[in-house]
Structure formats: C-alpha cells, structure tokens
C-alpha positions as MATLAB code, in Angstrom:
seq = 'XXXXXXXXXXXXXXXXXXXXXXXXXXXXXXXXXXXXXXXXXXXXXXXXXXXXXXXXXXXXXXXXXXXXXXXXXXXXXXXXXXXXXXXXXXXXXXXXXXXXXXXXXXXXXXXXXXXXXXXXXXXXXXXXXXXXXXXXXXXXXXXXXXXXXXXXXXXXXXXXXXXXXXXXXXXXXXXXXXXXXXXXXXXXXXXXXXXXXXXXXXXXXXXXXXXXXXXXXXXXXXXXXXXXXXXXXXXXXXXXXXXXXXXXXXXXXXXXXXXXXXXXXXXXXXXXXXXXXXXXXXXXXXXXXXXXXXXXXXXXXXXXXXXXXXXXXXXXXXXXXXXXXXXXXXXXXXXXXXXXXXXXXXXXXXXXXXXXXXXXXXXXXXXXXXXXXXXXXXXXXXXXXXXXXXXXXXXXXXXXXXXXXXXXXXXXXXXXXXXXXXXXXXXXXXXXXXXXXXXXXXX';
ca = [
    -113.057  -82.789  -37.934;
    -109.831  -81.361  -36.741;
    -109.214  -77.405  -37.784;
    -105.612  -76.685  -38.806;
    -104.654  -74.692  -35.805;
    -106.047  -78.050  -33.890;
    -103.857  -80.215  -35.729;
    -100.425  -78.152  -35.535;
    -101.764  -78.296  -31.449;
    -102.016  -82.010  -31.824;
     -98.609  -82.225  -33.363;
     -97.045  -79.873  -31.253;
     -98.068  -81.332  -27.831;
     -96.491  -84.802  -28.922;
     -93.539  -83.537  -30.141;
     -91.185  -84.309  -27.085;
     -92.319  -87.848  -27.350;
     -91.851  -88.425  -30.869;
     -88.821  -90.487  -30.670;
     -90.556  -92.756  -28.131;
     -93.421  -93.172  -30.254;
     -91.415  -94.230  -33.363;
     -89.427  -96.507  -31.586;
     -92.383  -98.664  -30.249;
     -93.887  -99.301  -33.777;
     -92.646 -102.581  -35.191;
     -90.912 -102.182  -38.522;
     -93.844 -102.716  -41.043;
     -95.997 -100.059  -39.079;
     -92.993  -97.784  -39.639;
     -92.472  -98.609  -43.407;
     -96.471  -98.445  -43.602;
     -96.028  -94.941  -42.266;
     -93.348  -93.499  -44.649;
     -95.465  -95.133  -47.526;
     -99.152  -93.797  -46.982;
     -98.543  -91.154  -43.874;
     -95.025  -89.064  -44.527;
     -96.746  -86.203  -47.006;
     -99.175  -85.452  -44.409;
     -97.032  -85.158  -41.624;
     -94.452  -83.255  -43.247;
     -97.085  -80.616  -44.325;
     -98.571  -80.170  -41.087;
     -95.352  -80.583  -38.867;
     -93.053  -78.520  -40.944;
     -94.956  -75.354  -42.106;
     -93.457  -72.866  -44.087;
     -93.660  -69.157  -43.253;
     -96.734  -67.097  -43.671;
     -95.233  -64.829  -46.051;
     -94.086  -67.258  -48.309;
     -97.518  -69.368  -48.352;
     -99.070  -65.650  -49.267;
     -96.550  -65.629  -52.382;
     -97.295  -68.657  -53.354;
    -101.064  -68.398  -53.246;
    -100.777  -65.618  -54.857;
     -98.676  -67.358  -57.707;
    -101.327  -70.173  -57.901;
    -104.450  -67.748  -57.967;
    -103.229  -65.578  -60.902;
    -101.876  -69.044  -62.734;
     -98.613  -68.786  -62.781;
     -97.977  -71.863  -60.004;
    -100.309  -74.994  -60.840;
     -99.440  -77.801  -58.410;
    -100.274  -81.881  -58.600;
    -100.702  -84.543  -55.934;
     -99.462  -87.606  -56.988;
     -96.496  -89.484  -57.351;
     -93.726  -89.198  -59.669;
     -93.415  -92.461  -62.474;
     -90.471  -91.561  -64.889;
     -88.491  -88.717  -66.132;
     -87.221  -88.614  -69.558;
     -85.170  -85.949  -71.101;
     -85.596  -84.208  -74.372;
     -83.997  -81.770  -76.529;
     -85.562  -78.742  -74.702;
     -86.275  -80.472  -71.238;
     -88.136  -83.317  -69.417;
     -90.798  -85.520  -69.552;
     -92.279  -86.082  -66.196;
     -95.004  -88.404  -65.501;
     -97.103  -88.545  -62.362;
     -99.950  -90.792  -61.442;
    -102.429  -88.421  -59.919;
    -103.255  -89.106  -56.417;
    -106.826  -90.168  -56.009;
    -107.834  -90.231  -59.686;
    -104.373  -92.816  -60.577;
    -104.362  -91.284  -63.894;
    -100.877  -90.286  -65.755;
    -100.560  -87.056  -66.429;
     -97.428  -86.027  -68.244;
     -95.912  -82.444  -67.858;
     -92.933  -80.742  -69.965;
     -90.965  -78.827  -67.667;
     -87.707  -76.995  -68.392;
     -86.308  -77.889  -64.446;
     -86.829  -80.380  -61.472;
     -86.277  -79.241  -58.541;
     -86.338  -81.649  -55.609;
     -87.645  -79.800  -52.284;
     -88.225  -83.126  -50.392;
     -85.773  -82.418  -47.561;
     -82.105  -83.712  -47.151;
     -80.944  -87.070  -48.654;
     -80.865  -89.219  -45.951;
     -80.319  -92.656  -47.745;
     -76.643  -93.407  -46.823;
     -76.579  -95.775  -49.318;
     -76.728  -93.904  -51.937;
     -74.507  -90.536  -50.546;
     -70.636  -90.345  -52.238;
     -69.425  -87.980  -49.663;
     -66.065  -88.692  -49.075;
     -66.301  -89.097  -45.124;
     -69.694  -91.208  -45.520;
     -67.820  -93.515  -48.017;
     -65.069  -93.480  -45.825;
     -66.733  -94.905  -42.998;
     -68.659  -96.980  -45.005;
     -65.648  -98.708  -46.338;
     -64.237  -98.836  -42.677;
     -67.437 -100.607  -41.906;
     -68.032  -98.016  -39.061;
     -71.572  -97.199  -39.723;
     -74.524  -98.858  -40.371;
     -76.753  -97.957  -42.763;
     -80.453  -97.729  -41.017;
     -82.816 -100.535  -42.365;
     -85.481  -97.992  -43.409;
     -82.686  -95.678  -45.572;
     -82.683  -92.913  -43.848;
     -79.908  -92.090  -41.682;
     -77.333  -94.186  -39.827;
     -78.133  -96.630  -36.872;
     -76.937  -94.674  -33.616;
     -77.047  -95.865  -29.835;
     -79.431  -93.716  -27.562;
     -76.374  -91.209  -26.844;
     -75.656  -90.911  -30.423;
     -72.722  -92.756  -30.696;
     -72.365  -94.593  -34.234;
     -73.045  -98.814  -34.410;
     -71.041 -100.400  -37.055;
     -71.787 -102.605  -39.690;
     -71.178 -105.585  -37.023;
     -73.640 -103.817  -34.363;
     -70.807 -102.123  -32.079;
     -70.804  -99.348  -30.729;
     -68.483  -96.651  -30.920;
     -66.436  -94.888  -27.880;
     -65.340  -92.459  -30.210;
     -67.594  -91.463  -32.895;
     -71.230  -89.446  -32.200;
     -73.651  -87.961  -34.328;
     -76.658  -85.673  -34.149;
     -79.128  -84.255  -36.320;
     -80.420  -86.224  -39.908;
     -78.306  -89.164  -39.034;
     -80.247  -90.429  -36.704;
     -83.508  -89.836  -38.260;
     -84.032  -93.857  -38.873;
     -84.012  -94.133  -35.106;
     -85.680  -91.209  -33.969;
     -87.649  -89.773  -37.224;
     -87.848  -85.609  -35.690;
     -84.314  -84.686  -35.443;
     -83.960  -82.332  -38.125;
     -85.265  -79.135  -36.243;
     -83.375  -76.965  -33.746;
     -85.180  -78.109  -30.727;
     -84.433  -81.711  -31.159;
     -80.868  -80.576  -32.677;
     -80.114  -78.469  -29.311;
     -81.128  -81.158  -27.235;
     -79.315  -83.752  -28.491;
     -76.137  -81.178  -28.977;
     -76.559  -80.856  -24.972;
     -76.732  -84.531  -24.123;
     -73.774  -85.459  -26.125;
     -71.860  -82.451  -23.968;
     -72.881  -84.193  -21.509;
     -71.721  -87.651  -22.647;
     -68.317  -86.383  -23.752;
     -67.721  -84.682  -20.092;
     -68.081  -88.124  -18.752;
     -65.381  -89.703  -20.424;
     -62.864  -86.619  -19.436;
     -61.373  -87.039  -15.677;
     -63.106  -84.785  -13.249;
     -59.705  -84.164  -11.111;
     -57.442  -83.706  -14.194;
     -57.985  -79.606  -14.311;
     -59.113  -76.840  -12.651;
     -61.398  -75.569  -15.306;
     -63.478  -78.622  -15.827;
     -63.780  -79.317  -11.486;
     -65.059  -75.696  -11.605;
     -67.192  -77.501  -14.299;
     -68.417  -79.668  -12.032;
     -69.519  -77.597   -9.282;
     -71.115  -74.071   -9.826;
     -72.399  -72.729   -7.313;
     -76.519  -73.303   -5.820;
     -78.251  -73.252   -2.832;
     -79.296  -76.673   -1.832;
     -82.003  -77.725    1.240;
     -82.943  -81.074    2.598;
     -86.141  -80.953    3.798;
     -87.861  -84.052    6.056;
     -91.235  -85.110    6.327;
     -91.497  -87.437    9.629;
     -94.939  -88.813    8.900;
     -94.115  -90.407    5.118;
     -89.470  -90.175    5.841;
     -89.938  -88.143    2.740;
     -87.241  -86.204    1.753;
     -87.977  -82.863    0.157;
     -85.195  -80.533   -2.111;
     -84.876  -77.031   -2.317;
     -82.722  -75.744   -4.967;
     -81.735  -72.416   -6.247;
     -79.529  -70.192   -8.135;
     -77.862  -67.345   -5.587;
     -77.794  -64.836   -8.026;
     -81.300  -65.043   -9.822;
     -82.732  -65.835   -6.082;
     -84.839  -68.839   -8.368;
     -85.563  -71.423   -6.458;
     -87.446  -75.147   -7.476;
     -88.793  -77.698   -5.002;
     -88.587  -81.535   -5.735;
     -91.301  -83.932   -3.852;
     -92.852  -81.204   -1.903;
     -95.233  -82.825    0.358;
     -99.003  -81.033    1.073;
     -98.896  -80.887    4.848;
     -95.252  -79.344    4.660;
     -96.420  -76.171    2.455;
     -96.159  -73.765    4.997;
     -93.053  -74.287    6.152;
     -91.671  -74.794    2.542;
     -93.061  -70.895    1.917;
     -91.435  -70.023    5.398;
     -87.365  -71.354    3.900;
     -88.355  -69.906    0.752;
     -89.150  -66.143    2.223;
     -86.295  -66.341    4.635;
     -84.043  -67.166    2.004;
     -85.671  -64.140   -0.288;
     -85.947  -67.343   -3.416;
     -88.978  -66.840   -6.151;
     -90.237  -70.347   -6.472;
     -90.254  -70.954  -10.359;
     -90.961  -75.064  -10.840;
     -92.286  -78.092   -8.462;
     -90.577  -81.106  -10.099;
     -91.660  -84.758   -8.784;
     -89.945  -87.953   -9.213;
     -92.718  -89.903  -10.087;
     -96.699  -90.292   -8.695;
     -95.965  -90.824   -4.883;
     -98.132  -93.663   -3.296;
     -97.110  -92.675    0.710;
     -98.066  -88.644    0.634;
     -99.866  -86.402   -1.165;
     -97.772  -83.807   -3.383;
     -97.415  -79.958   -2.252;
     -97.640  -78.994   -6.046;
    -101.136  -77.838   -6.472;
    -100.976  -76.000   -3.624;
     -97.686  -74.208   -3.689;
     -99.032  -73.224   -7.536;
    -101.898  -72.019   -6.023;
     -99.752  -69.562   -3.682;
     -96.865  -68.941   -5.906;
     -97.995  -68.924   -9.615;
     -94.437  -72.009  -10.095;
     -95.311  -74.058  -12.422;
     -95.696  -78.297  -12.006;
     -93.783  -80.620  -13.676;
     -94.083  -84.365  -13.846;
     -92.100  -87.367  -15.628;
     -93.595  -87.968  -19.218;
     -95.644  -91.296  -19.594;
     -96.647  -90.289  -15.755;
    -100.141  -90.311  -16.375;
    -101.151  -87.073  -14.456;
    -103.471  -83.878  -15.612;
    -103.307  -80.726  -14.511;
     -99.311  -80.851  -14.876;
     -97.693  -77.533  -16.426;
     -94.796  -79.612  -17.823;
     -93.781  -82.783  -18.300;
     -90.180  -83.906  -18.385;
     -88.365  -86.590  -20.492;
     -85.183  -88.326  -20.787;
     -82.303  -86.191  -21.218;
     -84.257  -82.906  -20.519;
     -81.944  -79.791  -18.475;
     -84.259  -77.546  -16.241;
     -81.768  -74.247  -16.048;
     -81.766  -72.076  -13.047;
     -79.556  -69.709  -13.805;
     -75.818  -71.181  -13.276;
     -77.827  -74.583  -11.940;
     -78.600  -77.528  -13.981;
     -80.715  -80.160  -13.600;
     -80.620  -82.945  -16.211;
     -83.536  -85.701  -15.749;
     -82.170  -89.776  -15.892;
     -85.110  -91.867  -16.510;
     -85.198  -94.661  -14.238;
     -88.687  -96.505  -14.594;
     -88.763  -99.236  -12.365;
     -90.076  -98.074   -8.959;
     -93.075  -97.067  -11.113;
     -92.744  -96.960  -14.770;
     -92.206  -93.138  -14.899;
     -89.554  -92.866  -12.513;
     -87.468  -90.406  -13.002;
     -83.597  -89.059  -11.004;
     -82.234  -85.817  -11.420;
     -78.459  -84.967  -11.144;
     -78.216  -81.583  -10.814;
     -74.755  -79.450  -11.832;
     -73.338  -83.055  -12.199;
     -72.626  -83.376   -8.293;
     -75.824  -84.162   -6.347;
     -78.058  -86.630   -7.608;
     -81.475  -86.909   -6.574;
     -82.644  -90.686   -6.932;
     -86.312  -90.276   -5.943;
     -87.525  -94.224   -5.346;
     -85.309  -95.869   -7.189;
     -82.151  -95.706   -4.794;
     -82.005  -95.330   -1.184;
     -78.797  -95.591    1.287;
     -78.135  -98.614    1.594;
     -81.038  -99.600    0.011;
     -83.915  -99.313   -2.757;
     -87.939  -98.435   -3.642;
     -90.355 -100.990   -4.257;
     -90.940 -102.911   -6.975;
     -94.848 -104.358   -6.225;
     -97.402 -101.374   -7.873;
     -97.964  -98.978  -10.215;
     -96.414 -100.995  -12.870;
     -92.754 -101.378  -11.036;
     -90.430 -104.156  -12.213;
     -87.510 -105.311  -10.356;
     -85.165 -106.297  -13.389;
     -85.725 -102.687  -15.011;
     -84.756 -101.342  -11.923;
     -81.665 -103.299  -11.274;
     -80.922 -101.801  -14.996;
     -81.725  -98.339  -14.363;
     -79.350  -98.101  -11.124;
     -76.626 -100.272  -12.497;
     -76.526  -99.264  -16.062;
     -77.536  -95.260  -15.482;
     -76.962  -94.628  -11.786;
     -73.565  -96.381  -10.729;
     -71.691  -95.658  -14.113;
     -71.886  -91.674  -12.557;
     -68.647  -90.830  -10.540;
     -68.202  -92.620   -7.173;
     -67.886  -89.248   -5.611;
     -71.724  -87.968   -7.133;
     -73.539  -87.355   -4.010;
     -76.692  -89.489   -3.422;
     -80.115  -87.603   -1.797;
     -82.857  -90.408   -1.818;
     -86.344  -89.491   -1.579;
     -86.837  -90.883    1.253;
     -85.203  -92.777    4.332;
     -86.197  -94.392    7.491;
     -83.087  -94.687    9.621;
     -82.024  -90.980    9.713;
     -79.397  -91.525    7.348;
     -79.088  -87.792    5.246;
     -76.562  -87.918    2.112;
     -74.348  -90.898    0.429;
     -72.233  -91.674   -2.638;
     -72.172  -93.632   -5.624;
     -69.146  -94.860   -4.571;
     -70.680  -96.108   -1.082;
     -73.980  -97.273   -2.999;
     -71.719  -99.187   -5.029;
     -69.626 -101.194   -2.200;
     -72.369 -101.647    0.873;
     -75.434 -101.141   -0.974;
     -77.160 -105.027    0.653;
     -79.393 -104.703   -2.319;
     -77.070 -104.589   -5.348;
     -73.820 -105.355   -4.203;
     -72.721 -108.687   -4.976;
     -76.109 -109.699   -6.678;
     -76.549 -110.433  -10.311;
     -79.767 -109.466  -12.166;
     -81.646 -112.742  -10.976;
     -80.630 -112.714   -7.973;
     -81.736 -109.360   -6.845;
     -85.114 -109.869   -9.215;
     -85.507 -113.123   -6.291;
     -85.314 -110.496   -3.942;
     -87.511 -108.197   -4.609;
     -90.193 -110.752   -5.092;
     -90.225 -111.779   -1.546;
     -90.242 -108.392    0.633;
     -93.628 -109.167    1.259;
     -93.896 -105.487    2.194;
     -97.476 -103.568    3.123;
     -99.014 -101.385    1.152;
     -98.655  -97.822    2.079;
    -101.425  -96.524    4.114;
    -101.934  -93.386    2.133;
    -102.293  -95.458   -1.253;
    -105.762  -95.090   -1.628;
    -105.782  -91.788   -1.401;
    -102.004  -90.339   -2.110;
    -102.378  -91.683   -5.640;
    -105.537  -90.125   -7.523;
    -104.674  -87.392   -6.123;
    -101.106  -87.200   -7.332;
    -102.005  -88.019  -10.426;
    -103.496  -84.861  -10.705;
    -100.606  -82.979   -9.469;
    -101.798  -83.037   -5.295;
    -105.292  -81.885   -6.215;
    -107.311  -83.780   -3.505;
    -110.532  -84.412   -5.226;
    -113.467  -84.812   -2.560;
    -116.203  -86.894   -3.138;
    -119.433  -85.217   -2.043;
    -122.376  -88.126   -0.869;
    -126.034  -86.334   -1.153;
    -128.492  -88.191    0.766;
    -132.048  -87.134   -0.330;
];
C-alpha cells in the first residue's frame, strides 16, 4: 500500500507528462477515467491547504460538518429548501438530506455546451470553436490555437488554461498555465517579422557566450553556453574523454557550470555528464521518454532552461531515436543534435528511429524557423562548423527536392555500420555516462 506522501510523490513525478499520457488513451479509456477515476485524482492531485483541512476536521469532529460519498440523484425544492438525494457510494443506498444551500465546489464549468457567455456563444455561433467530445473544454491544436467546428485551425485565435483541458486534462494550475503562457509568446513572435523593429531584433539576440567544442574520435560536436553576467554556464553533448579540457574553457572563462543537457542517448561516445556532476555538483538533464536513470531532470516539449538573459527552449524531434530532442537557444542558434546535419542528417536504423517522423520533425518543426536561425549539428565529418536554415533548406541532398516517400526510400538503403562504441556508449548513456563495469570472479 501506497502512504499519502507516496502518492502526492507518484503524482507529482508524472506531472510534466500528463498531457502525453492523456493523449495516448483511446477515447473509452478516457471516458472510463472521468467516470470511475476523476474523484480520486482530484483529491490527491489538488490538495487543499493544511490550515483549511485542520478547520474542517475540526468542523467534522465536533459535528458540525458531516460529509457523504456518493453521487448526487435529484434535487427538488421546497418551501424552506431542497431535497437532495444521493446514492451512497459503496452501500448504493438513497439517502435524502434537507439542506437550506447547494453549493457546487467541483471546479470550473468546462462543458462549452452548456456556457451562455457572450464571447463563448459568439464563437459558437461563428462556428469557430469546437466543442471537445468529452465536454470539457474546446478542441485546440498543440500551440493552442482554436479548431473550428469544421476541424481548422485558427491563425488568429489561441487559448490557454481550462479550455484545453479535453486535450490535455492538467491545465488548470499555474505551472501548466505559465508554460503554456510562454509557448504561445513564443508562437506569436513567430508570426511578427524579425527585421521590422529594433526592439523585437534586440529580441532576438541577447547577449551569451557560445563555444563549439570538437571531439575528433566520435566528430562530436560539444556546446558551451553561458550568460556573461551570471558567469552560468551549461554544456550540451559533453563527451567523457573531453572532461578535462571542458573544466579547463570553463575556469578560463571564470563560468559556474549549472546543467549538462543531451540531445538524446548517444550510440558513438560515452556522455561527460556523470562525470562533470561528479566534479561540479551541475545537474543532468535528459529528453523525457529517454529511458535513462540517474538523470537530475528530464526535459519535454516546449520546456525553456533560463540562464540568466539566455534561453533555451527544447523542440522535440524524435526520429533519430525516439527521444530526440533540438534546442534553439535565444531564438538564433539552434542546436539540432542527430536529427540535422550540414548538408545532411542522423540515422534512422536503431534505438527506435523512423525515417518518416524525422522527415516531419525537420520539415514541419525545424525549416518553418527563420532561414537566417543558425544551425550547430551534433556532429560532422567534413569539418564543416555552422549553417542556416535557409542553406539546410536549398542544398540540404537529403531533403531538398524529396517528398516524404522519397526520402523514407532513402534512408532505408544507407546500409550504414553500426557505430563501434554501440555496445558500450549506450548502457552507459542511459544512465547518464555512468560506465558500469562488469566484474568476472573466477573461483
């Protein structure tokens, strides 16, 4: 049996997947869940404050509260009040109580259907929502933008919050709130022209301190970033045998390494993160759905790491492996990991890589970014340094000029090797670049 603080531990360690969880049960499972399942969540996820539940036990203990489980069958008026029947939960029995008041404490409406507020019926009667299929909330794309009643979706019109609680069922709480309120920032920057002022090109580029580092064994590309002012520094794909001189940029430069981010579980080198924790006290962080232990984080979708005046917003790209992630940080250098090279891409072959999901994730995510976003791969093999969407777009051999099919025919036939370090690079990496070392006792 699970003890309370266990179960709010449970509860709270999903919570950043939530919306990824409810999304990948079928619509009975989700209808069977708001039928037999919603009480219990709602009292374990949403917990009121302590001095409140001391009022109220106090309330119940001298006999002034008495409360029922059950469900609520009719209410009838009287002269002095209401009739309320409830079928006791567990027993079924009807049990029939006067009270003078109802007071419904079950949360917001979120039935659309049923709301008369003059901007829902407004829309409604525009047919520029969509009521969700469950009731509750509106149908909205991932980025929040509204789907009409003829499944469009909207350039103009967003939402956040208890709208979208059909699609993503936790969004009523500021954490979710924030981060969608950030994304959709984000999303409404895009659609403004960088060049048109001063104010938003200054936008664009705030300042940071920003290192290419090269691996010659594995052509892995390594980044230091920081923030000049805080002297906070993170390192993305940091490779083991390049620790040292990793410490050595970061003293010189007088940075306090605060995070090791990865793009994904590497198959050609063994991750520096374990170790540079080990010597620093940073922290590591890894894609969510990546599989790993030992991680001190992991990232999702959407998610801003803040170092000081830098930004680095994660773009999930799962195709390379299938918790790939990018990272475009202070919306002018993008870091694409695996997924896209100069003038060329990762791998499709292992660790659950598929060729059409990444023809999706650099078409549909990557190249709808401003041709002049610069592009750092994580790795390269012909000394080539730094490129642009733009460029990616135009000479790329792998995507330019192919459709879907075409470039899913492609990948099929590389016929490539496997990396050399597989056997080993990957258990390890999946715990975060500990190198576990099997011991053989001969007796």
């Amino acid at each position: 049996m699970f003890s309370e603080s266990d179960r709010r531990g449970i509860i709270d360690a999903i919570r950043p997947i939530i919306p990824q969880l409810w999304q990948a049960m079928p619509l009975p499972e989700q209808k069977r869940f708001l039928r037999h399942v919603k009480a219990y969540w709602e009292v374990h996820r949403h917990r009121i404050a302590e001095g409140i539940a001391e009022i109220l036990d106090a309330a119940m203990e001298s006999g002034q509260l008495s409360h029922y489980a059950g469900r609520i069958q009719s209410c009838q008026e009287f002269e002095n009040g209401v009739n309320v029947k409830i079928c006791e939960r567990g027993t079924h029995k009807d049990i029939v109580l006067q009270v003078k008041r109802i007071v419904n404490c079950t949360g917001a409406n979120c039935d659309y259907r049923r709301l008369q507020h003059p901007l829902v019926a407004s829309l409604q009667e525009q047919r520029s929502i969509s009521p969700n299929r469950l009731s509750m909330g509106i149908d909205t794309a991932p980025n929040g933008a509204l789907i009409d009643a003829d499944g469009n979706t909207s350039q103009m019109l967003y939402t956040l919050g208890t709208p979208r609680k059909g699609n993503l069922w936790e969004t009523t709480a500021v954490p979710e709130i924030r981060s969608q309120a950030a994304n959709l920032a984000q999303e409404l920057l895009k659609s403004l022209n960088p060049k048109s002022s001063a104010a938003n090109f200054l936008l664009r580029k705030p300042a940071m301190l920003f290192r290419q580092l090269f691996d010659k064994q594995s052509s892995t590309y390594t980044y230091l970033i920081a923030d000049p002012e805080s002297k906070i520094a993170i390192l993305v794909d940091p490779v083991l045998e390049q620790v040292e001189r990793d410490l050595q940029v970061l003293r010189q430069l007088g940075l306090t390494l605060r995070y090791c981010l990865e793009t994904h579980i590497h198959a050609d080198h063994i991750t520096g993160t374990d170790r540079l924790r080990t010597l620093t006290s940073c922290l590591g962080i890894v894609p969510e759905n990546a599989g790993a232990t030992y991680s001190d984080r992991y990232i999702a979708d959407g998610n801003i790491l803040e170092l000081g005046n830098v930004q680095i917003e994660a773009i999930a790209t799962p195709s390379h492996t299938d918790s790939h992630m990018a990272y475009l940080v202070n919306d002018t250098h993008l870091l694409t990991g695996d997924a896209l090279f100069i003038r060329g891409c990762g791998r499709t072959d292992f660790q659950n890589g598929d060729a059409g999901s990444l023809y999706d994730a650099v078409t549909q995510k990557l190249f709808t970014l401003p041709d002049d976003t610069l592009v750092y791969p994580g790795h390269d093999y012909q000394g080539q340094t730094v490129s642009t969407i733009g460029e990616e777009k135009s000479w790329n051999p792998r995507f330019a000029g192919r459709n879907r099919n075409q470039f899913i025919e492609l990948m099929k036939n590389l016929n490539l090797p496997q990396p050399k370090k597989m056997p080993e690079a990957v258990p390890a990496n999946q715990h975060c670049g500990r190198v576990l070392v099997a011991l053989d006792y001969q007796i």
